[in-house]
N, C-alpha and C positions, 0 to 999 in steps of 0.2 A: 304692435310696436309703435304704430302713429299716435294711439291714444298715448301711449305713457313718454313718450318725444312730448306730446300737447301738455298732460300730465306736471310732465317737468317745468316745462315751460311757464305754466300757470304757478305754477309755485317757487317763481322766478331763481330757477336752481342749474346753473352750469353741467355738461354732461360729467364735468371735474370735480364740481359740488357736490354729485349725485354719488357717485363715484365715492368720493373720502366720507361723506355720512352713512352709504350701505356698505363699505367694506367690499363692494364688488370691483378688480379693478376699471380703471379708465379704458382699456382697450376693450374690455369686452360688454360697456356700456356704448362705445360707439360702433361696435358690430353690431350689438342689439340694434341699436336702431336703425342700422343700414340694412341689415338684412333680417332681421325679427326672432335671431336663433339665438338660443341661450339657456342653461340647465336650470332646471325646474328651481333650484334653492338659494340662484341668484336671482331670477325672475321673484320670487318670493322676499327675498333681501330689501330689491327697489321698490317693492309693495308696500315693502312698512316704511320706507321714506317718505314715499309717494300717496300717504297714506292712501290706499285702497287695499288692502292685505284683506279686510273683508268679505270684498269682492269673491276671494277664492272660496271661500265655505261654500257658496250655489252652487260650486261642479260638484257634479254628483250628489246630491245632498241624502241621507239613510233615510231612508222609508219610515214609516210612520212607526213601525212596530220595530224598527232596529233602534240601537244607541250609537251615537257617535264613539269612534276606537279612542280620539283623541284630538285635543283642539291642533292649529294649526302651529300655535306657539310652544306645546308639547310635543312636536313632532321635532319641530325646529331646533329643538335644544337638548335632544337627546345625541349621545355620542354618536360618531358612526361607529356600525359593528363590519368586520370584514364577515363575510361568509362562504364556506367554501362549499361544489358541488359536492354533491357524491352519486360514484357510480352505483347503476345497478344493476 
């Protein structure tokens, strides 16, 4: 959360700034950085402002012998599907 507070900062951008360019609201850019919690596809959202979205491909990166499932910008823009359990 400090790197991307510093982040911002560096890229002389308001947390209001930040905010109206990712579409994430204002309030939960300044929980983010008060307390560092925040869902995976907003975190990813201030990435691509903050340009470092990059950054994410190192987590976990597929083995030499696997293929990537899909970049991070084909994840991102696929609908959400609801999914239901099922008993068994």
């Amino acid at each position: 959360m400090q790197r991307f507070r510093a982040r911002r900062l560096d890229l002389n951008l308001t947390q209001e700034g930040l905010s109206q360019r990712s579409g994430v609201s204002f309030a939960t850019v300044k929980h983010f950085e008060r307390t560092g919690l925040i869902s995976l596809v907003s975190l990813l959202k201030l990435a691509v402002v903050l340009e470092c979205l990059s950054d994410f491909e190192r987590v976990c990166p597929p083995r030499e012998h696997e293929l990537a499932a899909a970049t991070l910008d084909q994840i991102l823009a696929e609908p959400k599907r609801r999914q239901r359990g099922r008993r068994h």
